[in-house]
Structures are given as structure tokens and as C-alpha cells.
C-alpha positions in Angstrom: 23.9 -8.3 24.2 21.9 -10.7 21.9 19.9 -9.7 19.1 16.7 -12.1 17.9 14.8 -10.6 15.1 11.6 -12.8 14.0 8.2 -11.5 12.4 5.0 -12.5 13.4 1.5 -10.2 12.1 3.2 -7.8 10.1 4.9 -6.3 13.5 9.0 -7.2 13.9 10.0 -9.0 16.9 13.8 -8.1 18.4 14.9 -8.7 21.9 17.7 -7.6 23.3 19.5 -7.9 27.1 18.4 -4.9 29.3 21.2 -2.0 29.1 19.5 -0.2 31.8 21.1 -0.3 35.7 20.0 0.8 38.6 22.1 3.6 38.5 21.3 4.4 35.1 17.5 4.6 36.7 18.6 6.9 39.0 20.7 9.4 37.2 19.4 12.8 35.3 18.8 11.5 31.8 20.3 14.4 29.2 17.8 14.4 26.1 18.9 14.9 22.7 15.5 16.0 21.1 15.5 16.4 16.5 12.4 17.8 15.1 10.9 21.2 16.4 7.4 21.0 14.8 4.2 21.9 16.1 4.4 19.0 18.2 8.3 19.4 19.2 7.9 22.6 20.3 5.8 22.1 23.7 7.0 18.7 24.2 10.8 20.2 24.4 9.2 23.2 26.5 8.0 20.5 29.4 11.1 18.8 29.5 12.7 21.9 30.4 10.5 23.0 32.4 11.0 19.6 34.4 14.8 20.3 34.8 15.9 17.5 32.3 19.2 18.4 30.2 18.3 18.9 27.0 20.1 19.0 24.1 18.0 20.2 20.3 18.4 19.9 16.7 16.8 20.6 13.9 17.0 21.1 9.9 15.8 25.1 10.5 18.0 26.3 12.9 15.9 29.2 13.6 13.3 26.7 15.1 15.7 25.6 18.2 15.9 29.9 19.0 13.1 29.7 21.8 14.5 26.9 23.6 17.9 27.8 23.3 16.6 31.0 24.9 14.6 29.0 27.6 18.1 26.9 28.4 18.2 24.3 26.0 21.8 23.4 24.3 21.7 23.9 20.8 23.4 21.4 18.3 24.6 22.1 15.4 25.2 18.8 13.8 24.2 15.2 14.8 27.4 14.4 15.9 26.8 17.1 18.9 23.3 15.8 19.8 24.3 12.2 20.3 27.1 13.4 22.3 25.1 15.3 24.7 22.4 13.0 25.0 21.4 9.6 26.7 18.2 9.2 25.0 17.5 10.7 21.9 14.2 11.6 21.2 12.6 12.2 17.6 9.4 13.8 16.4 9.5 14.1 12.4 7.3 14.3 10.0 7.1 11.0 8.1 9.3 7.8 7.5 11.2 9.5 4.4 12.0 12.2 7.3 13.1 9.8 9.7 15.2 7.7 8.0 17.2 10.2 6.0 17.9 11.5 9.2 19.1 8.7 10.9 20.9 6.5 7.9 21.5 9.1 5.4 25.3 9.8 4.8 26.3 11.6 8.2 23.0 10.9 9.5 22.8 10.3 13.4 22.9 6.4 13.4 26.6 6.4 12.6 26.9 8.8 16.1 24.8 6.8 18.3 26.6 4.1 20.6 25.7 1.0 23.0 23.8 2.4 26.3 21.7 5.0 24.1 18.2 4.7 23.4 16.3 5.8 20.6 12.6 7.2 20.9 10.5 7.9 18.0 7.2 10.2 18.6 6.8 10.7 14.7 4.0 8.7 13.1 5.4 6.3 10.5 5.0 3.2 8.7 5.1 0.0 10.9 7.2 -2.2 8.2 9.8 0.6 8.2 10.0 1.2 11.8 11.1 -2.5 12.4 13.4 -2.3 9.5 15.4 0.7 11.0 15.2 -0.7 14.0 16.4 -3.9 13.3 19.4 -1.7 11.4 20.5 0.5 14.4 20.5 -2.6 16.3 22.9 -4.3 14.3 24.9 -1.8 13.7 25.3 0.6 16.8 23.5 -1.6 19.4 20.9 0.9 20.3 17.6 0.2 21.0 14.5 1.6 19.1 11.0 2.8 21.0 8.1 3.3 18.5 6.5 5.5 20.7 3.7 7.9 18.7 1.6 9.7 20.7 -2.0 11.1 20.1 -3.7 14.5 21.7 -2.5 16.9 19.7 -0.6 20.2 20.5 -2.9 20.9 23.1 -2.2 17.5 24.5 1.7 18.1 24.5 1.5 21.5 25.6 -0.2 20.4 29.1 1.6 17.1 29.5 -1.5 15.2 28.6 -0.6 13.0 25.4 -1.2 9.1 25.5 1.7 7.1 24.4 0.9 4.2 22.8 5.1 2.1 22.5 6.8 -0.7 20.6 10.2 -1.8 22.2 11.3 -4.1 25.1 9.8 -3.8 28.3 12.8 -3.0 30.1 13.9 -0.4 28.1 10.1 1.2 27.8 9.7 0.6 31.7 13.6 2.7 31.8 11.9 5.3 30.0 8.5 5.9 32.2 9.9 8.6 35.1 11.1 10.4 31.6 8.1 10.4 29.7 5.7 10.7 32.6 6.4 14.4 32.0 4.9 14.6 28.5 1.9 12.1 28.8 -1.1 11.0 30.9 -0.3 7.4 30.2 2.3 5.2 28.1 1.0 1.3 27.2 3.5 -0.5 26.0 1.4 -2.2 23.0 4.1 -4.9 22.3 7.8 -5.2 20.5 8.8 -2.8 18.1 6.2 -1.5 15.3 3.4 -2.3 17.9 3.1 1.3 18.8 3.0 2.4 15.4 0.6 -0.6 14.1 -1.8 1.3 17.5 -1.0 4.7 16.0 -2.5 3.8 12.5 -5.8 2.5 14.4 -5.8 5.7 16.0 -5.7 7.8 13.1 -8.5 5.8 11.2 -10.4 6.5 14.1 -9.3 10.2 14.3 -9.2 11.3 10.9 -12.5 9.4 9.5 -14.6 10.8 12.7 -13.0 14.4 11.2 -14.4 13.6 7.6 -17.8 12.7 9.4 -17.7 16.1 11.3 -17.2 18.3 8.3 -20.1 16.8 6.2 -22.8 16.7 9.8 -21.8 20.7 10.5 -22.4 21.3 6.6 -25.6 19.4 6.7 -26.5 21.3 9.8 -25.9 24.4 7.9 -27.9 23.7 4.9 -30.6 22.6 7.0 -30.8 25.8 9.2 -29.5 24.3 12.1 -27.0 26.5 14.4 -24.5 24.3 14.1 -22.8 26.4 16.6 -24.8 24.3 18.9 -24.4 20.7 17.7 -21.1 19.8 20.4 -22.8 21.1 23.1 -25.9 19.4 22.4 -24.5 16.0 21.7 -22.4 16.1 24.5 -21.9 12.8 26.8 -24.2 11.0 24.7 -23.0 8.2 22.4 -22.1 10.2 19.5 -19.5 13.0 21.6 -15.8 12.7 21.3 -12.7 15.0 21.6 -13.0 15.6 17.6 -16.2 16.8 18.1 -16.4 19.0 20.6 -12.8 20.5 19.3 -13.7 20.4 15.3 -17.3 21.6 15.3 -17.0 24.6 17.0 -14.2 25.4 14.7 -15.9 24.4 11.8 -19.1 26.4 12.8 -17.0 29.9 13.2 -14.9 29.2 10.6 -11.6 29.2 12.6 -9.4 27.9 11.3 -6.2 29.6 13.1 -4.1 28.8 15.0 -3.4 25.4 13.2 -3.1 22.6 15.7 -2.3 20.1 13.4 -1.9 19.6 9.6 -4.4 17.9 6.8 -1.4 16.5 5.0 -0.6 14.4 8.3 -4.0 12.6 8.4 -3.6 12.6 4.3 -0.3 10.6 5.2 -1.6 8.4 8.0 -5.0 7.1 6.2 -2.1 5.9 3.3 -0.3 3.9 5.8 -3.5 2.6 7.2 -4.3 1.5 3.4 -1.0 0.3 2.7 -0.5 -2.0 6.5 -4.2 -3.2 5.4 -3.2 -4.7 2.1 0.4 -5.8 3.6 -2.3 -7.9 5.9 -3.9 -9.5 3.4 -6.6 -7.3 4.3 -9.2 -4.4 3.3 -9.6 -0.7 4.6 -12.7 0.4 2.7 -13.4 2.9 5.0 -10.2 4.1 5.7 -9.4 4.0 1.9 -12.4 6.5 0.9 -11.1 9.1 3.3 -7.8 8.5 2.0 -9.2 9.7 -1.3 -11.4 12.9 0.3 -8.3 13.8 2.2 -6.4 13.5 -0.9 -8.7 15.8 -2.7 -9.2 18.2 -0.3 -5.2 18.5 0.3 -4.6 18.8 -3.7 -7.4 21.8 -3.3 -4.7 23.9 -1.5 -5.2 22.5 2.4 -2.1 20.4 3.1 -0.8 22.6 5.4 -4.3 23.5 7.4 -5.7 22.8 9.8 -8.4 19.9 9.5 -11.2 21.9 10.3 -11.1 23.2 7.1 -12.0 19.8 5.7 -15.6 21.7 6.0 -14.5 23.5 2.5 -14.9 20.1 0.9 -18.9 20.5 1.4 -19.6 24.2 2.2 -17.6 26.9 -0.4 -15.7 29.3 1.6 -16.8 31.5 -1.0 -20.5 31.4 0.3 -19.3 32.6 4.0 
């Protein structure tokens, strides 16, 4: 196998010679899955329920209990989850996360071997993700898929994420029958960091359209508008979209449970987006100023809420 690492656009460029076969293709991957978070969860649930072997892991060992129950093998180091797994399949919660787990001393790097793949859901920074990849290629011979995903825990639950992956095409293209069962769709955006580099687009998009939400249902409010009514009302015209019709009802009724996904993971995304932007040679001025409102609002006691709750920047929960 040949390695050929070049940079071009702030995304890394490595190649490598396919380590798939056609009998590789055809055989029952086994799944070694780390990270059994909100998203984890249902996205290890539906590769049970699809029959694949699957092996878990996770820092709270209490976490892996309902799929061990449901059939899944439980690991109790990274040493046992690369050795019961094919393709080994993260979903974390940052790049500090990531790569303590995979380079820190006993960390699963030093367990993986040549004819593994590695396949990252968690949302990180693009530089980093080429630079660990580049790392486990070198030293293991593994390949790395950035492959972040966006839909939420609803999304996961019914199989309906879009994958948006980094990698070589032959070992993304490997990968399809195996991740048709979590997603709608996989596009492979280019070689590794590419899906992440598509992942920080996505959450400009996602979490500045959530700021936007919060102050038109507070402004709806204050101007005695059911805002109750304001998703149903713009619906199909140009201002819908999923955030909409998911964060305004919420925001109207004030539910704010059960939490789907976290403020301090848009707070951690819109940094990255600033960060890639100024790595670019480039500005974010939008992205930046909700950077700064989610920082607030998370330093206010939300990190761990749900982000319809970014309401409580505008309307005082004390007033409902």
C-alpha cells in the first residue's frame, strides 16, 4: 500500500491502494462502535436491528447496558473492540474526545491493524481530522472516513441521517451496503476532512437559522402573535425548513424535553466554523456573532439543553 499525503484548500489529500476484495464486500462486516451518546444510541440500535455483529464501547459502561441487552457484545477495553470489529465506527463528542481516544496512551490506534477501517460520525475540526488521519495511516495502515452526519436523533433513530464523507472512494463505496442502514444518502464530498469541511457549512446553516428562530417566536410573542401558529403558517413557502417547523413549536410550548441535541454542540461547531474561516484566509461574520450568542447563552446555564431554549436569550423564563 502507498501513502501520498498533499494539502490543497485547507482539506488533506491521502490516497492509498484499495484494501477492500470482493469477498470482503460480501462478507458480514462485525462493527466495533465507541461513543454511546444521544446520537450512538439509535445508530447502534439499527445496526442491530439489521443483523450486523456489533461489538460497543464506551467511557460509561453503564451506557452500553441496553445494547448489550438487545445482543450487542460489550468491550471492556479497546483492545477488545478492535479485535471484534472490521470497521470501527466512532461518534464522540469533539476532537479533544476523539483523539485522546484514539492516540492517547492505550488508546485504540495502537490496536487497530491493516484491513480495518476507521469511520468517524463525531463532528470535528477539519485540520485535525487530516492530521489523525494521516497518523493512523502511517502507523497502523488504516484508513480514516470523516463521515458526520446531520438529522439529528430523530434522523438516526429512523435510519434517515445524510452522510456527508471524506476518504477514498473505494473504501467509502466498501462502506455503502453498511451505512445504508443508518442514512437516506451518503455523498462522498472528497478526500479526507472534506466531510467535515461540509459538516461545518451545515452547522452555520443549522445553528444560525436556530438563533433566527428564537428571536422571530419572541418577536411573535411580544407582538401578540400565536406563535404557536408561525410553522404551520410559513410552511412550503421560502422561509420553511426542518429547524422551523421542529424549533418553533417547541419554542412556542416551552418544551424543551426530551433533549434532541445539545447547545454546547452548535456552541462548538460555530468555533470551528470561525476558526476553518480564519485558517482560510477568510471571514465568518455571521457565523462569528452566533458564536458569541451561543456562547452567552451556554455560559447562562444551557450547555447541556436543548437548543430550543435559545428562546431564554430573548423571552425570561421567568415571565412564563
Amino acid at each position: 500500500m502507498r501513502q501520498t499525503p498533499a494539502a490543497q484548500a485547507g482539506v488533506c489529500r491521502l490516497t492509498w491502494a484499495p484494501c477492500c476484495t470482493a469477498r470482503e464486500q460480501a462478507m458480514t462486516l462485525r462493527v466495533g462502535f465507541a461513543g454511546i451518546g444521544l446520537m450512538g444510541l439509535p445508530l447502534c440500535q439499527r445496526l442491530l436491528a439489521a443483523g450486523v455483529p456489533l461489538t460497543v464501547f464506551n467511557r460509561t459502561p453503564s451506557k452500553c447496558e441496553p445494547l448489550r441487552q438487545a445482543g450487542a457484545r460489550h468491550a471492556q477495553s479497546l483492545a477488545e473492540l478492535a479485535e471484534h470489529s472490521d470497521v470501527l465506527m466512532l461518534c464522540l463528542a469533539d476532537t479533544h474526545a476523539v483523539r485522546e481516544l484514539m492516540f492517547a496512551e492505550h488508546g485504540l490506534a495502537q490496536h487497530l491493524r491493516a484491513g480495518q477501517r476507521l469511520v468517524d460520525f463525531s463532528s470535528l475540526e477539519p485540520t485535525a481530522t487530516c492530521e489523525m488521519a494521516a497518523r493512523l495511516w502511517a502507523e497502523r495502515g488504516v484508513p480514516w472516513i470523516d463521515a458526520p452526519v446531520s438529522g439529528g436523533v430523530q434522523g438516526a433513530a429512523a435510519g434517515s441521517l445524510v452522510v456527508m464523507a471524506g476518504g477514498a472512494a473505494a473504501d467509502i463505496d466498501a462502506l455503502r451496503p453498511l451505512l445504508a442502514h443508518l442514512s437516506q444518502r451518503v455523498t462522498r464530498m472528497g478526500e479526507v476532512g472534506a466531510g467535515q469541511v461540509t459538516k461545518v457549512c451545515n452547522q452555520m446553516l443549522v445553528a444560525c437559522n436556530a438563533l433566527v428562530i428564537a428571536e422571530v417566536v419572541a418577536l411573535a410573542e411580544r407582538c401578540g402573535v400565536d406563535a404557536a401558529q408561525l410553522a404551520p403558517a410559513l410552511a412550503g413557502g421560502f422561509a420553511d425548513s426542518k429547524p422551523l417547523q421542529i424549533l418553533a413549536p417547541q419554542m412556542a410550548a416551552r418544551e424543551f424535553e426530551p433533549i434532541k441535541w445539545h447547545v454546547r454542540t452548535l456552541r462548538k461547531d460555530l468555533d470551528t466554523a470561525v476558526k476553518l474561516s480564519l485558517e482560510q484566509g477568510s471571514s465568518a461574520p455571521m457565523a462569528d456573532t452566533a458564536a458569541t450568542l451561543m456562547r452567552r447563552h451556554s455560559d447562562n446555564g444551557y450547555a447541556e439543553q436543548d437548543p430550543a431554549t435559545l428562546l431564554y436569550l430573548h423571552r425570561s423564563p421567568e415571565h412564563d
